[in-house]
N, C-alpha and C positions, 0 to 999 in steps of 0.2 A: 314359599307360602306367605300369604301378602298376612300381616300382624292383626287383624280386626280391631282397630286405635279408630274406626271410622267416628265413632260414637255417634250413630243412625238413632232416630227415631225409631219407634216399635210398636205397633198394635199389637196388643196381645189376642192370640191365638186362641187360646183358650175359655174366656169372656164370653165366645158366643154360648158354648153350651152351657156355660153356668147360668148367662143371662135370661136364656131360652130354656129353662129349668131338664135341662139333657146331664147333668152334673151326674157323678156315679160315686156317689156317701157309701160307705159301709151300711149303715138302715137301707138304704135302699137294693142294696144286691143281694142281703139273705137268700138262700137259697127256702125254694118253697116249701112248705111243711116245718121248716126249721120252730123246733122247741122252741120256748122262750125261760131264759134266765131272770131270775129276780135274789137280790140278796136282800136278809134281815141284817137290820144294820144298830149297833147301840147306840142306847139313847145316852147313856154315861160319858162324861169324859173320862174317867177312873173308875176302875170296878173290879169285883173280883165277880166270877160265873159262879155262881151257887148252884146250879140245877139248867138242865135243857134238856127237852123231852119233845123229840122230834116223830112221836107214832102219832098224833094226831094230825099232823101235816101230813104224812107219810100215804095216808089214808086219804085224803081230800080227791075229790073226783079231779082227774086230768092230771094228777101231780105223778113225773116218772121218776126223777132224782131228789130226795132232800139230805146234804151233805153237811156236815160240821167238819171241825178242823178231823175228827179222830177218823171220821170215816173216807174223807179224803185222803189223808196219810195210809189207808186200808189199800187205797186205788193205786198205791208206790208213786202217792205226789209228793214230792219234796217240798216241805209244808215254808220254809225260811227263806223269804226274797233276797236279792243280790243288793248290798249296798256298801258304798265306797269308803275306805276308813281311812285317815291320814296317820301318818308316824308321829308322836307329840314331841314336843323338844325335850323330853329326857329320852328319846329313844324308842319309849314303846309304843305300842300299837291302840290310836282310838279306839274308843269303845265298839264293841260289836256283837252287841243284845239281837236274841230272832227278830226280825219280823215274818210271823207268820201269815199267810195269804188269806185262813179266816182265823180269829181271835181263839186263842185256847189258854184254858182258865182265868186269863187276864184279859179285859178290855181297856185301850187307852188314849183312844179319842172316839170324840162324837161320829159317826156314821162309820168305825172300824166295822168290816163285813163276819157278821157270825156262822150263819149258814147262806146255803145256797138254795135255792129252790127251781125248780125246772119243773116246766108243765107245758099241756099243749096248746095253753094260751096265757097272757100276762094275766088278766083277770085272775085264773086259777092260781096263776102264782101266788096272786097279792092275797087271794083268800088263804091260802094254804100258810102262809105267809102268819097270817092273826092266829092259826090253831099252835104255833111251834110255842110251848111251855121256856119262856126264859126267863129265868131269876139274876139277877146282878144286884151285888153289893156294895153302894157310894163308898169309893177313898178317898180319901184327899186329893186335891188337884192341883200340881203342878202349873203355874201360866206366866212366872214372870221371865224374860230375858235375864237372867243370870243364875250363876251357879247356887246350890241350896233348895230348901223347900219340900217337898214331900216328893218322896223317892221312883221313880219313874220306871227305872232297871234296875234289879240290882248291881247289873254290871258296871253302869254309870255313878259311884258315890257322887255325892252333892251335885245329880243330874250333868256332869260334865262326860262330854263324849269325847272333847279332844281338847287339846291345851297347843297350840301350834306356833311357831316365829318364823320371823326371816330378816333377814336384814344385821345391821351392825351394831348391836345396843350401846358397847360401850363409845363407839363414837360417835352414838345421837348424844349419848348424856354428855361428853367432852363438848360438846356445839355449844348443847342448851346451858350449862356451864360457864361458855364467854360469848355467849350471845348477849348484842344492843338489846334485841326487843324478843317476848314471847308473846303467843297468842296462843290459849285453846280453844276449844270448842265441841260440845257434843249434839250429835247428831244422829236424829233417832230416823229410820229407815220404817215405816208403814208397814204391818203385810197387808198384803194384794190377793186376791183371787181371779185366776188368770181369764176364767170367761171366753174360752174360744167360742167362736159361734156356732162350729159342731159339736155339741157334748160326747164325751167320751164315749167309745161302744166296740163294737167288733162280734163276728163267729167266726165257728169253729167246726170243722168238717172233717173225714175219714176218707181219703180218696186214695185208692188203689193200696191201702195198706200205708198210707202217710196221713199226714195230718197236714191240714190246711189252715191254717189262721189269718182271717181278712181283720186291719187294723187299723183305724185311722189315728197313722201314727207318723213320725218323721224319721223313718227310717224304720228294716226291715229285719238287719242281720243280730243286733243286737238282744230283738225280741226273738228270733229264732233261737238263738245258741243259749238265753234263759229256758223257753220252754223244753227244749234238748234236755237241756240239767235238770231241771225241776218235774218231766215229764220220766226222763230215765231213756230218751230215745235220742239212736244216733242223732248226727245233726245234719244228715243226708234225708231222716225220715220227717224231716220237718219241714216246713214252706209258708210264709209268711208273707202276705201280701198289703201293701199299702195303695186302697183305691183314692178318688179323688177327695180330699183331707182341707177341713173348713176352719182353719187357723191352728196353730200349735204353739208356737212362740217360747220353746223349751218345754212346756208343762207336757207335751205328750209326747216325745222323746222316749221314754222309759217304759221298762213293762210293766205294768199296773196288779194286784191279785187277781181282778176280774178276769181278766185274759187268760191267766193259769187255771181258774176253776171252770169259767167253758168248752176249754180245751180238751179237758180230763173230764168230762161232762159227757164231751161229743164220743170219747172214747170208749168212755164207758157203756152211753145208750146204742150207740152206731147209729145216730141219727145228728144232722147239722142240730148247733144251738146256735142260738141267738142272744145279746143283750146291748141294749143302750141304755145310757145316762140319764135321766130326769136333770135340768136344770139344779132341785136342788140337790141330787144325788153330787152331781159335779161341782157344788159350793163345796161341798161338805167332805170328797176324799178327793178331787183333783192338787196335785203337790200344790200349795201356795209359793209366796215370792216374797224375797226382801227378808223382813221380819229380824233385823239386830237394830245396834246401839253403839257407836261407834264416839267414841272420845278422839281427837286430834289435835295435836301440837305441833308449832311452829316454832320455829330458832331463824332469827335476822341479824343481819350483821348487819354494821353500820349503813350502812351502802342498801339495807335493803332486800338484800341477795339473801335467800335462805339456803340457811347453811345446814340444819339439820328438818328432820320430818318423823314425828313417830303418833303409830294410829295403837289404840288398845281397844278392840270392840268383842262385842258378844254376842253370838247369834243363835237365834230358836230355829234347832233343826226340825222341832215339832214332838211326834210321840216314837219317831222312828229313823233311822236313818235309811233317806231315801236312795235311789240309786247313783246318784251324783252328790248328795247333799252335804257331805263334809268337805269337799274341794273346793266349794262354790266360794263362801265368804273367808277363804284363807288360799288356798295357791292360787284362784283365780282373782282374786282381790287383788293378790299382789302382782300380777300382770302389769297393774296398770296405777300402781300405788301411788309413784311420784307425780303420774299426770305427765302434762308436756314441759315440767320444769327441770331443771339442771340442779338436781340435787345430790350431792353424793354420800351423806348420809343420812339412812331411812333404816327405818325397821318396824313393824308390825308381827304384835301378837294379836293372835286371833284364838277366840273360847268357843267351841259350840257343847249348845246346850237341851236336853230332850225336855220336853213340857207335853203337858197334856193336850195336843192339836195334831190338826192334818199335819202331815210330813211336808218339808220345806223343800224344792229341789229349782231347777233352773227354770228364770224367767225372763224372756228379752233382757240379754246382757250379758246373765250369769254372772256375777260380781263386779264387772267393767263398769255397771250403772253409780252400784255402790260404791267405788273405788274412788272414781270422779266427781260424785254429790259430795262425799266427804270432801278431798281435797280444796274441793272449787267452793264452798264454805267457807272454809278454812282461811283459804286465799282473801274472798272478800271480805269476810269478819277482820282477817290483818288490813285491810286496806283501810277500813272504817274506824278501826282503832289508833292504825299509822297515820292516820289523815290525809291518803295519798289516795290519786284515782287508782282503780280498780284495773283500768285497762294498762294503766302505766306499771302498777306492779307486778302486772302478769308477762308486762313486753320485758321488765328489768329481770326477768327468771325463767326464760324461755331458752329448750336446747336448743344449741344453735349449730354445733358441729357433729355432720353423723356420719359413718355410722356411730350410734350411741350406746353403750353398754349402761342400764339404768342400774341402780343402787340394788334392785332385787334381783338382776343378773340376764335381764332381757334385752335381744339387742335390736334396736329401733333404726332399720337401715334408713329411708330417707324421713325427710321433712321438711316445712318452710313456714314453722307457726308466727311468726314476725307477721310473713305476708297474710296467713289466712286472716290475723286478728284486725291488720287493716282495714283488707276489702272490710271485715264483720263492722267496723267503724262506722265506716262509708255507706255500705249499703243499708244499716239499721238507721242511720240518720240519726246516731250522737248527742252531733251537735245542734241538731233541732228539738231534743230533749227538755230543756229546759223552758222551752217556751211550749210543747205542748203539757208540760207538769204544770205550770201557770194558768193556762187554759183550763185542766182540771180544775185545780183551784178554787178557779172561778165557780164554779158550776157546786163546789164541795165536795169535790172528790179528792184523792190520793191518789197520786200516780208512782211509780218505780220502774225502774231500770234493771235489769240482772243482764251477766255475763256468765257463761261460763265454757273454757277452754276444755275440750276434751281428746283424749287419745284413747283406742280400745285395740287390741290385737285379737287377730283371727285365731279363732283355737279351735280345737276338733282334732282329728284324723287328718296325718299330712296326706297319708297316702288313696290314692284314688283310681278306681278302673273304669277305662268305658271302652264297651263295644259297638261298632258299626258293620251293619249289612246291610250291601244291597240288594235293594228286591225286584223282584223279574218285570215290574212295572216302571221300571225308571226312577223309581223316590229309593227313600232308604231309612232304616230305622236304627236309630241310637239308643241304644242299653244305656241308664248312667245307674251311679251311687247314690243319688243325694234322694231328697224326696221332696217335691214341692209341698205346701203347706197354705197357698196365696201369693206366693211371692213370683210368680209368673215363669219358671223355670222351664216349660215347653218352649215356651215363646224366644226366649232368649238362646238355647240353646241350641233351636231349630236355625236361627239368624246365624250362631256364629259357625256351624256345620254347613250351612250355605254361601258363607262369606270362604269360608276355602275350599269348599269344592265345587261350584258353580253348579249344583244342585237348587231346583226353584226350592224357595223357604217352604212353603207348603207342603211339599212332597217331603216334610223330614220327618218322621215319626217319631216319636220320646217315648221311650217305655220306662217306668219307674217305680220301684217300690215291688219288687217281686223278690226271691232270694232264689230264685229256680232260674231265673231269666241272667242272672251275674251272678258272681261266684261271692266278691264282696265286697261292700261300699261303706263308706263313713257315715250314712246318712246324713240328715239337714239339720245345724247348729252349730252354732259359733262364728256365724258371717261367711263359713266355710267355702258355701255349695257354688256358687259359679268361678270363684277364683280355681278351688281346689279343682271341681269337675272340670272347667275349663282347660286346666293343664295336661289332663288325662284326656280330653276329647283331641286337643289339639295335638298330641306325639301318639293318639288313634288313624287321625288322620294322616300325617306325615307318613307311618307307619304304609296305610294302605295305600297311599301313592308311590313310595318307594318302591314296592310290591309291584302296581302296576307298571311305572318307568320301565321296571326288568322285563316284565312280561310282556310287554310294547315291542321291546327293543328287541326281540327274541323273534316277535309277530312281526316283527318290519325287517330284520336283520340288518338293523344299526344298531351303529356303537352307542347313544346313547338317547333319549328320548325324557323330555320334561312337561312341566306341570305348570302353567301358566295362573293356576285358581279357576282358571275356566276350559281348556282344550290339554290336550298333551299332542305333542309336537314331537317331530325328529329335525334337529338343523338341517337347513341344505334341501329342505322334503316338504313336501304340501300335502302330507298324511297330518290329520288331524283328527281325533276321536274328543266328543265331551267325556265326562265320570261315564255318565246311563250308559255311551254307546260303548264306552271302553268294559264295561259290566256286559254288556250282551256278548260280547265278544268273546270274552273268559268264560262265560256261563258257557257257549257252544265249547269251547276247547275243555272244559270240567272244571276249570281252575277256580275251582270255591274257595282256595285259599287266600286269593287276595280278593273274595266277596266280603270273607268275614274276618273282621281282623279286632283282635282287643288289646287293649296298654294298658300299664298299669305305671303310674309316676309316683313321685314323692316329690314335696316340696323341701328345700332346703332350710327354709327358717319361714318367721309368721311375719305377716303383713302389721300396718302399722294406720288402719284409718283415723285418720284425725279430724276435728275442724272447734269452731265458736258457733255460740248459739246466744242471743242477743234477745231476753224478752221485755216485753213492756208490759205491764198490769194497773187497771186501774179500780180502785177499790172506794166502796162506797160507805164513810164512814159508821153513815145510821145504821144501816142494816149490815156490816160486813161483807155485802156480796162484793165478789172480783168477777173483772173482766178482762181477761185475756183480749188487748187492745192491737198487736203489733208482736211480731217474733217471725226474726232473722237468721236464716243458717247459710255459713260460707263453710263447707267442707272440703277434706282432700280425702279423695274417695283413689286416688292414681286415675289411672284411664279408666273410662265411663264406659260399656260396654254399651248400656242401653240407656240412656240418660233418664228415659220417661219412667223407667222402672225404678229407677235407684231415686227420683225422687218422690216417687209412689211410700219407697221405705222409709225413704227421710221420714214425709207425712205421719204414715202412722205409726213411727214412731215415737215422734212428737207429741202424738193425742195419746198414747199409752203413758207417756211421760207428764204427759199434762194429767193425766188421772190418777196416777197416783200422787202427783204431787199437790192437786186442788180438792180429790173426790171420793178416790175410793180408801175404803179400809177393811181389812176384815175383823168385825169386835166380837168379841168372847165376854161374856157374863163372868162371874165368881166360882161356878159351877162348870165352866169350861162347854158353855154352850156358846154356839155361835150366835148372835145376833144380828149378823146381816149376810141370813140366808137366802134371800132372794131378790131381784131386782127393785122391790120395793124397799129393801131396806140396802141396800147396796148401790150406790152411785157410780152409772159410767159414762164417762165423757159423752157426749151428744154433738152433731156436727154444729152447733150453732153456739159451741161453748169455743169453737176456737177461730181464728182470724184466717186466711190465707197465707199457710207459711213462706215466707221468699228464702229461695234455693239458690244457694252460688259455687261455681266449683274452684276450686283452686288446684288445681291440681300437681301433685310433684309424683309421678311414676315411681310403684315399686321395684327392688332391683330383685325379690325374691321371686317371684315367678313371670314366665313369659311373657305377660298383657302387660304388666304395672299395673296391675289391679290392685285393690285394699281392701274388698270388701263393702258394705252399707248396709246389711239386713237389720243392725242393732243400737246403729249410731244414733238414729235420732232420739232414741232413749236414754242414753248415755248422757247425750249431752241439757238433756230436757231438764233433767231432776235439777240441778245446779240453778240454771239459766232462771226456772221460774221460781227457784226459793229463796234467789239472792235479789229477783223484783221485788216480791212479798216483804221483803227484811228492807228492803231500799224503801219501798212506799210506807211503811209502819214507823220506820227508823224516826222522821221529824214529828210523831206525837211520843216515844217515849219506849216504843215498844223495842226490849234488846233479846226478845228472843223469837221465833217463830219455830214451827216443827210441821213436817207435812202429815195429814192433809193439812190445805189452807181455806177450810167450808167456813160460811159464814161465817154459824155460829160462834167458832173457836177465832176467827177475824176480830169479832165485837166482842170478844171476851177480854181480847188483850190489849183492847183499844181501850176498852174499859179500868181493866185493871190496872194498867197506864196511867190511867185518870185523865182519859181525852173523851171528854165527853162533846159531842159535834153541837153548836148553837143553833 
């Protein structure tokens, strides 16, 4: 079977329906008559329930279900969401206070869902909606990144959910001890609101005695096997589907309580419900992103070389522990802790901590972002301190022989970060730096330079199923795991299912995102979905050719019969069937066993994408506006599958990276209200905010799965946050300014321009 290393161009498939407004969103497939859902939501960040008195909703015309937490739990819903706890380094077990799916007796952020209401139009809801009697009573509110403050859980003292390590303490502090030079640095991380362009939503149906849940979500079996548990139903009477899904980017990965009270809704009335997200609905509970505080210290030996590395941060898991949310900024952090440097002692502790906000969970990256903005910080803050370039200190601390076993125990089979950082030299144009910072100059602008080197590993679910059938028309439809989201995964996987079996691309069908249709899949997250799914498609396909070979040779009576990628052949013989004709053939003899054939693989270890990211900024003193002038990315992606796709990801990567590092934030008042609940007061990148990124590949093959693939869905985020915070600090640096923190909005540009005491002539 020929490797698919072509790395072909690719129109995507898909595009036309989107383009051509054919797209099939969960809002749009409700089934007809479907209820509509609406929850009351608190106005409180902190509160105690004094009173709710749900008989005048109860009563509103149209209104069929009004549920609170008690009458929910009445329906045998399992009122407490699933959420992730890590072991602390004495041993025991993080915190693990309910979250319940609507508020009982305690509310503990802003838009946590009280009741529910269901009517046979949203109108009636919202009316029913203003009759429901709620009393809440202000507590104190919880909001800073660390531990202390007014009490969130009980079960969390001083708000601490986990206390977590890794790494070798005693011999980082032996380093820093006879360490030439130290350098710290603290680095505060933004929260984010993730903003897909689908807001969150889904129903929920009763079919044949099952339940059906349609979700626009990144995957299927997850949310299945929660509603199973929380529902009290096998996990055969469950089915869960993912239609065509308008960005996710980790934020809707998870099951949300929305999804558990519609379900048990549908159940209850024996009629479909319905609900979507309002804009600000999905400011206000979709998990946010980022949100710690990260201190970082370096150890140099004379020569330069760091000798030790240790990070101590603290992160706002928010008012709950999400469903990933304690892994995120501690085992996933530490994935990627050293970076692409050769260090061998490292150690990180990591704090999280409950505050009164939306719950924090995965967001493009999942800690590999955070991992890398610290490090690559760190790095250039040493370089600017040591007086050394930035690109030289990072070529003098780069691994060089792999496979690598890093300091936090991960092993990093290949690399060639030497070469990627070249090309990123080369192709950013360096050395012409200096004459277009002069240029600025002239004019009164500020210009800066950032680098930053990054690596992220693939995580997720190693293991992966896919099914293939052919169909009595010649094409054939592939079952996979993952769940697209935007990232073009028909397209690509139709390409490489026709690159081995000489099946025209169009005739390949992709079915995705059902839990009826596969038995079970890792869903989409972690850079996972075409490396992983790819390994499972491809020993699919081996599979059902093998199958056919036998069955050939049986149908020919020779000894053995092969598979060219296009024809199957007997040596010696001028019989020749393509796949289609070899399928018609077995269809007449009944042989539907080698029609329909499924694998299920594991990958042996994770992938290792790396690459540099080279931005330019030029910043305009009077007013602090920046402009994103120039930014350069030379990645090792391994082999390119679809080249046009994975720089699609670089792309908006990039712009997601640019925005939290230039634009966005999400602010909370004293009172634990948000203040930038809507796009007026929330800032998102705009295509006119960033340049034409330039893409280069460098590629070194991975040795961990069949392709050499590495992944791309999250690098350009990874390497963003660095790239443009170490421009910012470079362009600021010759008036005075020694610190910056993202965002970098005017305002806060000309405050420390000012405070500086650079005021422009």
């Amino acid at each position: 079977m020929s490797g698919f290393g072509k790395a072909q161009g690719v129109g995507r498939h898909e595009d036309i329906r989107f383009l051509t407004g054919r797209g099939r969103y969960v809002d749009d497939i409700a089934p007809a008559g479907a209820l509509h859902a609406l929850f009351l939501r608190s106005d409180h960040a902190h509160g105690e329930i004094l009173a709710l008195d749900l008989a005048a909703a109860r009563a509103m015309p149209g209104v069929h279900l009004v549920l609170d937490a008690a009458a929910l739990e009445a329906l045998g819903v399992t009122l407490g969401m699933k959420g992730a706890r890590l072991r602390n380094a004495d041993g025991s077990m993080g915190a693990g206070p309910e979250r319940p799916v609507l508020a009982r007796r305690r509310v503990r952020h802003v838009g946590e869902a009280v009741v529910m209401i269901v009517a046979e139009t949203l109108a009636a809801a919202q009316d029913a909606a203003e009759a429901v009697g709620l009393d809440i009573a202000p507590l104190p509110v919880a909001l800073a990144v660390a531990t202390g403050g007014p009490e969130v859980h009980a079960e969390a003292p001083q708000n601490r959910a986990y206390d977590w390590q890794i790494g070798d303490a005693a011999a980082v502090e032996a380093a820093f001890e006879t360490a030439a030079h130290r350098v710290s640095l603290e680095v505060i991380h933004n929260r984010i609101i993730v903003n897909a362009m689908e807001p969150r939503g889904c129903f929920a149906e009763w079919e044949n005695g099952r339940l059906h849940l349609a979700v626009n979500g990144q995957g299927v079996w997850n949310q299945r096997n929660e509603l199973a548990r929380m529902l009290g139903l096998p996990r055969d009477a469950v089915r869960v589907t993912n239609p065509d899904v308008g960005g996710g980017f980790g934020m809707k990965a998870m099951t949300y309580p929305e999804y558990v009270c519609v379900a048990a809704a549908a159940r209850a009335l024996g009629r479909p419900v319905r609900w979507s997200a309002t804009r600000g609905e999905s400011m206000l509970t979709d998990n946010a992103g980022r949100d710690l505080v990260a201190v970082a210290e370096l150890a140099f030996d004379e020569g330069l070389r760091v000798t030790g590395y240790r990070v101590n941060l603290v992160s706002n898991l928010g008012a709950y522990n999400s469903q990933y949310g304690q892994p995120i900024q501690s085992e996933l952090f530490s994935k990627v802790l050293t970076g692409v440097y050769d260090i061998k002692a490292a150690h990180l502790r990591a704090v999280g901590v409950y505050t009164n906000t939306t719950p924090v969970d995965a967001y493009r990256g999942a800690g590999r972002p955070e991992a890398i903005l610290t490090i690559e910080r760190a790095m250039d803050e040493a370089a600017r301190q040591l007086g050394v370039d930035p690109f030289d200190l990072r070529m003098r601390n780069f691994i060089r022989d792999f496979p690598y076993r890093s300091a936090t125990g991960e092993l990093i089979d290949v690399g060639d970060f030497p070469r990627v950082l070249t090309r990123a030299k080369a192709e950013a144009d360096v050395a012409g730096f200096a004459a277009r910072k002069a240029e600025s100059a002239a004019r009164g602008k500020l210009r800066g330079i950032g680098l930053a080197t990054y690596i992220e590993s693939i995580l997720g679910d190693p293991d992966e199923t896919a099914r293939l059938v052919l169909d009595a028309g010649g094409g054939a439809t592939l079952y996979v795991g993952t769940q697209s989201n935007g990232q073009g995964h028909e397209t690509v996987y139709a390409r490489m299912v026709a690159e081995w079996t000489g099946l025209p691309e169009h005739d390949v069908r992709i079915v995705q995102g059902d839990s009826d249709a596969i038995a079970k899949g890792g869903g989409t997250g972690g850079s996972r979905s075409v490396t992983v799914q790819g390994t499972a498609m491809r020993a699919t396909v081996q599979s059902m050719v093998a199958g056919f070979n036998a069955f050939l040779a049986e149908e020919w009576a020779v000894e053995a019969v092969r598979f060219d990628g296009r024809t199957f052949g007997a040596e010696g013989s001028n019989m020749r069937l393509t796949l289609a004709e070899a399928a018609e053939l077995a269809r007449e003899r009944g042989r539907d066993d080698v029609l329909d054939v499924s694998e299920t693989t594991r990958l042996d270890g994770r992938s290792f994408p790396n690459g540099a990211h080279v931005a330019e900024v030029e910043v305009d003193p009077e007013t602090g506006a920046l402009v994103m002038d120039r930014y350069t990315v030379v990645d090792d992606f391994g082999t390119l599958m679809a080249p046009e796709l994975a720089i699609g990801q670089v792309h908006g990567g990039v712009a997601q990276g640019f925005g939290q590092a230039v634009c966005e934030a999400a602010c909370y008042d004293a009172e634990g209200q948000l203040l930038s609940a809507s796009f007026m007061d929330y800032a998102m990148p705009r295509a006119a905010d960033l340049p034409m990124v330039a893409f280069s590949s460098e590629p070194v093959p991975s040795v961990m799965n069949p392709f050499g693939m590495k992944g791309c869905g999250e690098a350009g985020t990874v390497g963003a946050l660095g790239a443009i915070s170490n421009a910012v600090r470079d362009a600021l640096a010759p008036c005075g300014v020694a610190r910056v923190d993202m965002p970098f909005t005017p305002s806060r540009i000309w405050h420390w321009l000012r405070e500086a005491g650079h005021v422009p002539s």
